[in-house]
C-alpha positions as CSV (number, residue, x, y, z in Angstrom):
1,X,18.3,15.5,18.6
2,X,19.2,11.7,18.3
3,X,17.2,9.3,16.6
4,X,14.2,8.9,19.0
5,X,13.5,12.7,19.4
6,X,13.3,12.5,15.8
7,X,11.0,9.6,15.7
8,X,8.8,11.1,18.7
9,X,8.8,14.3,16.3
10,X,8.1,12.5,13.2
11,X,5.5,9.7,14.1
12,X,8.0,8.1,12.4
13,X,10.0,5.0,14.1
14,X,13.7,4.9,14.4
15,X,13.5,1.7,12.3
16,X,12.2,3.4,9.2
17,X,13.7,6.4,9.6
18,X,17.4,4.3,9.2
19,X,15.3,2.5,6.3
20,X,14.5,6.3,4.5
21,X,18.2,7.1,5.3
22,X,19.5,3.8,3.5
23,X,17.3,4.7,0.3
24,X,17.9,7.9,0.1
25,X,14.9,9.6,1.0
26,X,16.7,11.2,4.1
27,X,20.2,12.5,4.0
28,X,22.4,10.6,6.1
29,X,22.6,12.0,9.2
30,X,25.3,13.3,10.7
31,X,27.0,11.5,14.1
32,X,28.3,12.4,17.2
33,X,31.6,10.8,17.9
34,X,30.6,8.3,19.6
35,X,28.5,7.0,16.7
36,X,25.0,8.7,17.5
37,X,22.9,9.8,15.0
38,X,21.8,13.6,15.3
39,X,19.0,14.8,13.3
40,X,17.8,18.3,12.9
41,X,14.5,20.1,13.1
42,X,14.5,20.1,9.0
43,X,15.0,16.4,9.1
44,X,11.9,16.1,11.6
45,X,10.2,18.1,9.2
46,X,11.5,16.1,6.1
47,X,10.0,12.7,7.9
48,X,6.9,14.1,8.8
49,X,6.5,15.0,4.9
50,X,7.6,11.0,4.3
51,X,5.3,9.8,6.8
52,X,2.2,11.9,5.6
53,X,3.0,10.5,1.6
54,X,3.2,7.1,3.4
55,X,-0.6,7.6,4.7
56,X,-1.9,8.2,1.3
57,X,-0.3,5.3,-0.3
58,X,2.3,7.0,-2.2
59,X,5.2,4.3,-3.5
60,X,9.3,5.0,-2.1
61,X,9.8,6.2,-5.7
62,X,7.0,8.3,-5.9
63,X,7.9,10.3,-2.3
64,X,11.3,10.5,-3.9
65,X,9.9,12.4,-6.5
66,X,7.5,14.2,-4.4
67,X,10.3,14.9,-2.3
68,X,12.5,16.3,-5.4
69,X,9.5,18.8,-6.1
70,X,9.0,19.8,-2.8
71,X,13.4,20.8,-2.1
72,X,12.7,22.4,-5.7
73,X,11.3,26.4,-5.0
74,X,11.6,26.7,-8.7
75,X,9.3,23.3,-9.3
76,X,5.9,23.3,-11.4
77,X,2.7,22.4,-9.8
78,X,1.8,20.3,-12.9
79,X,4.4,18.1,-11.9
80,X,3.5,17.3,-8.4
81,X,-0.3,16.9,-9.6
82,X,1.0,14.8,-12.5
83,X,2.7,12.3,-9.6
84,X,-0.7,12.6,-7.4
85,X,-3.2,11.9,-10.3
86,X,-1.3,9.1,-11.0
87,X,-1.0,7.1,-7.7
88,X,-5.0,8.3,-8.0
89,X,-5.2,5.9,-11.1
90,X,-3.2,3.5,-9.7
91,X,-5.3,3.7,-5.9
92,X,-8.5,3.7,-8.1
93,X,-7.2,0.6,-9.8
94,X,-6.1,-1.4,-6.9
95,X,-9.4,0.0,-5.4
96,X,-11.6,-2.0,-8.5
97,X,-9.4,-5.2,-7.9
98,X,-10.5,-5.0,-4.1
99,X,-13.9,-4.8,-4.9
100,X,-13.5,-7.4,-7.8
101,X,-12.3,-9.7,-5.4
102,X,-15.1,-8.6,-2.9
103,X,-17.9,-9.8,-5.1
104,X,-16.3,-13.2,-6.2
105,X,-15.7,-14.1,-2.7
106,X,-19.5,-13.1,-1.6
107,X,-20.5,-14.9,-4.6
108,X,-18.8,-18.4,-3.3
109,X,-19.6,-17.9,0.0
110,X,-23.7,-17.4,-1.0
111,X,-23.3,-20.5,-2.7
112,X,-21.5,-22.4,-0.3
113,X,-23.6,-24.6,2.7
114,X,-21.7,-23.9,5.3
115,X,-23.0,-27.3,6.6
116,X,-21.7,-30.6,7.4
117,X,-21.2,-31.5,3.6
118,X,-18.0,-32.1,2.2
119,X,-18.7,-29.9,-0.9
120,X,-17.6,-26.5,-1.0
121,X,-17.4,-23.9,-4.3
122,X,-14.7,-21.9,-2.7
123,X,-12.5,-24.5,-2.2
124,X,-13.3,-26.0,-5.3
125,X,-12.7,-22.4,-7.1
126,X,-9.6,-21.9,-5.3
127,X,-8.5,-25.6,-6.7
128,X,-9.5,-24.8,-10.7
129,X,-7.1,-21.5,-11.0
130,X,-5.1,-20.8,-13.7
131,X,-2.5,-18.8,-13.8
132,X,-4.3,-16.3,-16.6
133,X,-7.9,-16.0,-14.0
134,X,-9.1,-13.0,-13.0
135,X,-10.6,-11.7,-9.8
136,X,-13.4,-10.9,-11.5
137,X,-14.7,-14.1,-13.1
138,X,-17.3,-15.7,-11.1
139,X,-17.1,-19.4,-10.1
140,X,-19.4,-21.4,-11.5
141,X,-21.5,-23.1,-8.9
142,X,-23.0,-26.5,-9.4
143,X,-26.9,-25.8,-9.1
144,X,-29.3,-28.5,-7.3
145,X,-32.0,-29.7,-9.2
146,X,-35.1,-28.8,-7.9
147,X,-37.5,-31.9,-7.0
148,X,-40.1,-30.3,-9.2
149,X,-37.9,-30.0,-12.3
């Protein structure tokens, strides 16, 4: 089959399947003589595996090891969960940052006017970073003085 029966197949475009060719995730294919890629039912199968790693947010490297363990009859399960529990880690990490950068932005935006005024703590926060901040600190916001205070 040539390169878009293989990405109808796949779910997989012709662009990334040259991409997966080029870094080695898929065996270069073979090619007619006039120059045309032909791909087989076990590369359509291989890019369907690459595609499905893609989904759950598994790194080039990581399918190439995934990939090694799967070609590997002999393999041992602890080493394919020892790849999947860590990209868990690293999803759950990523995951905290998200949400670390979730509450500092609702924080500024709560304290922000959203008026006419010139002022603004998000701007202002985004203006004060240093190169060693973290998502996680929380601006500080200049507080009005009540008229009763």
């Amino acid at each position: 089959m040539n390169i878009g029966e293989a990405a109808r197949g796949s779910g997989v475009s012709a662009k990334m399947i040259r991409y997966y060719e080029s870094v080695g995730l898929l065996p270069r294919a073979q090619r007619t003589e006039a120059g045309y890629r032909v791909y087989r039912d076990a590369d359509v199968h291989t890019l369907r595996f690459i595609r499905r790693a893609r989904d759950l947010g598994f790194s080039i490297e990581q399918i190439g090891e995934l990939l090694a363990l799967w070609r590997d009859k002999r393999r041992a399960s602890a080493n394919v969960k020892k790849v999947a529990q860590t990209h868990i880690a690293e999803l759950e990490a990523r995951a905290a940052q998200l949400m670390a950068m979730s509450r500092t932005l609702r924080h500024l935006a709560q304290h922000c006017h959203g008026d006419q005024r010139p002022e603004c703590p998000i701007l202002d926060d985004l203006a004060e970073a240093k190169p060693d901040v973290t998502v996680a600190r929380q601006a500080p916001v200049a507080r009005r003085r009540s008229p009763a205070a």
